[in-house]
N, CA, C and O atoms as a printed pandas DataFrame, in Angstrom:
     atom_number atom_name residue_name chain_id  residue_number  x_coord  y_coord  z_coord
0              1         N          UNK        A               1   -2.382  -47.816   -1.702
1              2        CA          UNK        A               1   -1.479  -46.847   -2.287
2              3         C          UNK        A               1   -2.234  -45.570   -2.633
3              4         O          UNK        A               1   -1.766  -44.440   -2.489
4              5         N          UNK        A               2   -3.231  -45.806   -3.020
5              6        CA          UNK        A               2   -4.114  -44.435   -3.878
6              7         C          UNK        A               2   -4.899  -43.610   -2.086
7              8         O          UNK        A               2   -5.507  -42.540   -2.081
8              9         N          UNK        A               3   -4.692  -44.294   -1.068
9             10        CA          UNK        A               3   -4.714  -43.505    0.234
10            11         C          UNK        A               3   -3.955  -42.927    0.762
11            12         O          UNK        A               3   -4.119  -42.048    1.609
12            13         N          UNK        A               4   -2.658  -43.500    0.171
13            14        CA          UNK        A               4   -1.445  -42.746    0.850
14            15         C          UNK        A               4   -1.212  -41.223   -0.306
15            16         O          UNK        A               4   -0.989  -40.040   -0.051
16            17         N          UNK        A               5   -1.379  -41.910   -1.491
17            18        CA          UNK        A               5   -1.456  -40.790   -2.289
18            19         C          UNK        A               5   -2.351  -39.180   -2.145
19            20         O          UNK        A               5   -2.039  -38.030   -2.456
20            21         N          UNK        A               6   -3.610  -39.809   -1.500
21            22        CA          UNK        A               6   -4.461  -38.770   -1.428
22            23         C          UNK        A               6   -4.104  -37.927    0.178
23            24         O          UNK        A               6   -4.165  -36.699    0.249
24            25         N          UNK        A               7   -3.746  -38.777    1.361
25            26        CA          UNK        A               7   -3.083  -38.334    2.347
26            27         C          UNK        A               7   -1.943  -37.368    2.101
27            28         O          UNK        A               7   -1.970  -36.322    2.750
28            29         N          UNK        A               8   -0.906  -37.577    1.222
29            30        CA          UNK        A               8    0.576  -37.060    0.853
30            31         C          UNK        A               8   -0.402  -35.248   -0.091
31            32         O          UNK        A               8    0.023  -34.093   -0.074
32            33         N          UNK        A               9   -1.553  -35.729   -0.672
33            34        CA          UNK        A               9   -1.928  -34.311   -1.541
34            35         C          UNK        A               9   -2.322  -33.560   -0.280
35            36         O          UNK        A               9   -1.894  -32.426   -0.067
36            37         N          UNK        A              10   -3.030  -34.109    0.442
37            38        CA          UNK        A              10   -3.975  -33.155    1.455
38            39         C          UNK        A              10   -2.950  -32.888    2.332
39            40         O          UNK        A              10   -3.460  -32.390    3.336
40            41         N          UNK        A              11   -1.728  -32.975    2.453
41            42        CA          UNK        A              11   -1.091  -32.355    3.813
42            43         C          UNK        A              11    0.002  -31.461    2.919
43            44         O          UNK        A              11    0.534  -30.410    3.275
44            45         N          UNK        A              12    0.163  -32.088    1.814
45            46        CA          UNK        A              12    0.947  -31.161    0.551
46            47         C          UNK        A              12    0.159  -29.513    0.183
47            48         O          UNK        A              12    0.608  -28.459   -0.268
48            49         N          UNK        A              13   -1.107  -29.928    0.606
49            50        CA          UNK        A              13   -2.116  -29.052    0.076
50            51         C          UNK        A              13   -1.990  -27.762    1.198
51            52         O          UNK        A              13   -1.582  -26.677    0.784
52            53         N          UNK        A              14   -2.368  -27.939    2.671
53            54        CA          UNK        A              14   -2.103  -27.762    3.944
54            55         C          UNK        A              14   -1.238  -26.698    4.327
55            56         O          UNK        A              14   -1.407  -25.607    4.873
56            57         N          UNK        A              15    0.040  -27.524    3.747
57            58        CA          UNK        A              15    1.255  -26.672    3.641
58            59         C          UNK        A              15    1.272  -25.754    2.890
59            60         O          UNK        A              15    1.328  -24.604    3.326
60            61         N          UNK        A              16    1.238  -25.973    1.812
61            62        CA          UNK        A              16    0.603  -24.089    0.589
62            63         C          UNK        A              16    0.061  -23.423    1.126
63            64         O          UNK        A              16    0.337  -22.284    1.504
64            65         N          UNK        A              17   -0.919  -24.107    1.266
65            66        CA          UNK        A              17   -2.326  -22.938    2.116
66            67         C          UNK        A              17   -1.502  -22.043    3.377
67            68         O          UNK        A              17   -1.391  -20.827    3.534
68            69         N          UNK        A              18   -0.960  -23.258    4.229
69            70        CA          UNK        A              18   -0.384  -22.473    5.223
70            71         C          UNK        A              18    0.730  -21.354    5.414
71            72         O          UNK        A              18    0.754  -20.437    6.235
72            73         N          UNK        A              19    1.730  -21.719    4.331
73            74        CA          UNK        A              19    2.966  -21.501    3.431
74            75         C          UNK        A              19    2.593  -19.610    2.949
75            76         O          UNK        A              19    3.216  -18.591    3.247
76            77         N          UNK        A              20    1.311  -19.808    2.103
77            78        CA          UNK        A              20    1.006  -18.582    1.603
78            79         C          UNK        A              20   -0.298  -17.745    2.112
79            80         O          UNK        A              20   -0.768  -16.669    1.744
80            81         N          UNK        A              21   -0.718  -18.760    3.191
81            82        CA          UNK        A              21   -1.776  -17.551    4.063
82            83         C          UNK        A              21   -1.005  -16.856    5.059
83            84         O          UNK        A              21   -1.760  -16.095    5.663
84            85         N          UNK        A              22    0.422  -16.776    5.581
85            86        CA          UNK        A              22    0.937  -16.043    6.063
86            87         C          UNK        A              22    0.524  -14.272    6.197
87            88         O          UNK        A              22   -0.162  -13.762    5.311
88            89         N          UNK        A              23    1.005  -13.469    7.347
89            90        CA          UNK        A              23    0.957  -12.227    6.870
90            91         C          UNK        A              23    2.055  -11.837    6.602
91            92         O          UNK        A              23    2.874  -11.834    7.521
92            93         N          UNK        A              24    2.422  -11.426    5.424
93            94        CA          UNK        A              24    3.620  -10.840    4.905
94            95         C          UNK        A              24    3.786   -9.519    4.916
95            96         O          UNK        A              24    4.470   -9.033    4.014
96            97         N          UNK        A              25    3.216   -8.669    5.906
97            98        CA          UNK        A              25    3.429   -7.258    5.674
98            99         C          UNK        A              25    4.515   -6.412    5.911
99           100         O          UNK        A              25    4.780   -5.262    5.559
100          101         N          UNK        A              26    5.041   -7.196    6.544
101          102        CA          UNK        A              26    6.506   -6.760    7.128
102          103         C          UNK        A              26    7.517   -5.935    6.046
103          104         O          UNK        A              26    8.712   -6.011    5.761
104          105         N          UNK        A              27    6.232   -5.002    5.547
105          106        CA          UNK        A              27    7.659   -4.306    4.581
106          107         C          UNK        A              27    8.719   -3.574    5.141
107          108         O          UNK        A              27    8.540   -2.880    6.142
108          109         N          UNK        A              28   10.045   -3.690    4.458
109          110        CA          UNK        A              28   11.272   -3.287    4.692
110          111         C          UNK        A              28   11.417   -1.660    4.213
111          112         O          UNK        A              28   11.989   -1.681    3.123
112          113         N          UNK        A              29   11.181   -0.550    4.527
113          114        CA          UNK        A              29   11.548    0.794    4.028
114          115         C          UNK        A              29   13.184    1.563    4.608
115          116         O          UNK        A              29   13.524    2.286    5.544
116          117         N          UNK        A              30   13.930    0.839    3.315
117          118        CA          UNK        A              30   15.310    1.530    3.569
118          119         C          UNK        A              30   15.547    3.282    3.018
119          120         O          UNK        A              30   15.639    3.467    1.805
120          121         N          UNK        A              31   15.611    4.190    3.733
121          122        CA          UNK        A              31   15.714    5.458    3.216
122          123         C          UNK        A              31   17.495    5.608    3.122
123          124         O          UNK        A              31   18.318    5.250    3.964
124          125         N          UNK        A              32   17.701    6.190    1.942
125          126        CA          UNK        A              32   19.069    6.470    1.407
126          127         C          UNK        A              32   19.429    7.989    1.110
127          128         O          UNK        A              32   19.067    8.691    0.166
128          129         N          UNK        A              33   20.157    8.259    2.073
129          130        CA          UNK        A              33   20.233   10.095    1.761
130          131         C          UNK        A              33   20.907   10.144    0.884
131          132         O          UNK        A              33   21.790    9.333    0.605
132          133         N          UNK        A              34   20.595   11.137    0.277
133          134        CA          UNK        A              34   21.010   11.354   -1.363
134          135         C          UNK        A              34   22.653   11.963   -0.881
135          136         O          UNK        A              34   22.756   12.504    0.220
136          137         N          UNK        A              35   23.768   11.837   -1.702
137          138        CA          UNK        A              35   24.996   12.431   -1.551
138          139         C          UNK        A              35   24.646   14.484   -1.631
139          140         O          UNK        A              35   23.665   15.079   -2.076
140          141         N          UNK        A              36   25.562   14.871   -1.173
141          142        CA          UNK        A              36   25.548   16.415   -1.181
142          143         C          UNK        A              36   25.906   16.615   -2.355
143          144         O          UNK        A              36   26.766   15.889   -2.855
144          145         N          UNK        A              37   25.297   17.695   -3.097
145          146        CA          UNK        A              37   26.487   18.362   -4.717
146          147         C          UNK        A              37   27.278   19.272   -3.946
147          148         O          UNK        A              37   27.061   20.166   -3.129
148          149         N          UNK        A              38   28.663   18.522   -4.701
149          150        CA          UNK        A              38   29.992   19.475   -4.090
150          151         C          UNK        A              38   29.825   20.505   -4.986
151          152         O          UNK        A              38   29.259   20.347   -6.068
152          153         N          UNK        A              39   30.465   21.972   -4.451
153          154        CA          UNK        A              39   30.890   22.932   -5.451
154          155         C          UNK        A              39   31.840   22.763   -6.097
155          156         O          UNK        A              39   32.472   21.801   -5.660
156          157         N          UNK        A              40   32.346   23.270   -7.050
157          158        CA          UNK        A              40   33.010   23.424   -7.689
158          159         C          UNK        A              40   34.336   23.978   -7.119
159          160         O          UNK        A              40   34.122   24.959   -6.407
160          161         N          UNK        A              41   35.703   23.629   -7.221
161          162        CA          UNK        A              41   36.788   24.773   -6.753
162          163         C          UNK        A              41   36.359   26.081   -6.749
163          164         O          UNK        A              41   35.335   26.373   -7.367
164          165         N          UNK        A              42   37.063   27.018   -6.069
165          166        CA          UNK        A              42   36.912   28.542   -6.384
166          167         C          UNK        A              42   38.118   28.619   -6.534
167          168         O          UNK        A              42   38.848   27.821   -5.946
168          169         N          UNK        A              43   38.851   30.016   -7.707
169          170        CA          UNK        A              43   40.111   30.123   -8.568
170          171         C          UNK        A              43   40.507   31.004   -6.928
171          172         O          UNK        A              43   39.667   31.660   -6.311
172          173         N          UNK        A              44   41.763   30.833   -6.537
173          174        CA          UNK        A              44   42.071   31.774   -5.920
174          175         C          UNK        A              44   43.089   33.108   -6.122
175          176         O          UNK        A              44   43.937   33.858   -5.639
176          177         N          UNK        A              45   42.285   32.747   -7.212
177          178        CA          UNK        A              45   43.854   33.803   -7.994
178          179         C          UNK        A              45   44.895   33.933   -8.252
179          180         O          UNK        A              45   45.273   34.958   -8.820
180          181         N          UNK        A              46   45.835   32.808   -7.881
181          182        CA          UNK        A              46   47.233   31.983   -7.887
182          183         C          UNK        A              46   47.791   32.461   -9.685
183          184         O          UNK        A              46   48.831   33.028  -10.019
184          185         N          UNK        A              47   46.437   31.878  -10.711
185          186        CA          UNK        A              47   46.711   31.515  -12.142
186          187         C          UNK        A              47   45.726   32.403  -12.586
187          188         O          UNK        A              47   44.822   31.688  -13.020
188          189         N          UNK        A              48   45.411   33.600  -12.713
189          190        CA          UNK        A              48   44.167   34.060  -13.088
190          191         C          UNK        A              48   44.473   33.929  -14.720
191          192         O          UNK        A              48   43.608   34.243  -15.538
């Protein structure tokens, strides 16, 4: 039992290692254009 135990750590172990020696560089860069500033109405003189 205490072989199977130590077998089950070392391939448990294996897997981490392998799990987190990955290269993860694959960053994601989402660019988001900013909205336009609307103007404001202009009065057209209707209500001055």
């Amino acid at each position: 039992m205490s072989k199977n135990i130590k077998v089950l750590g070392m391939v448990s172990l294996m897997v981490l290692v392998a799990a987190c020696g990955r290269n993860n560089n694959d960053e994601e860069f989402v660019v988001v254009e900013p909205e336009p500033i609307s103007q404001e109405p202009v009065q057209t003189g209707k209500f001055k």
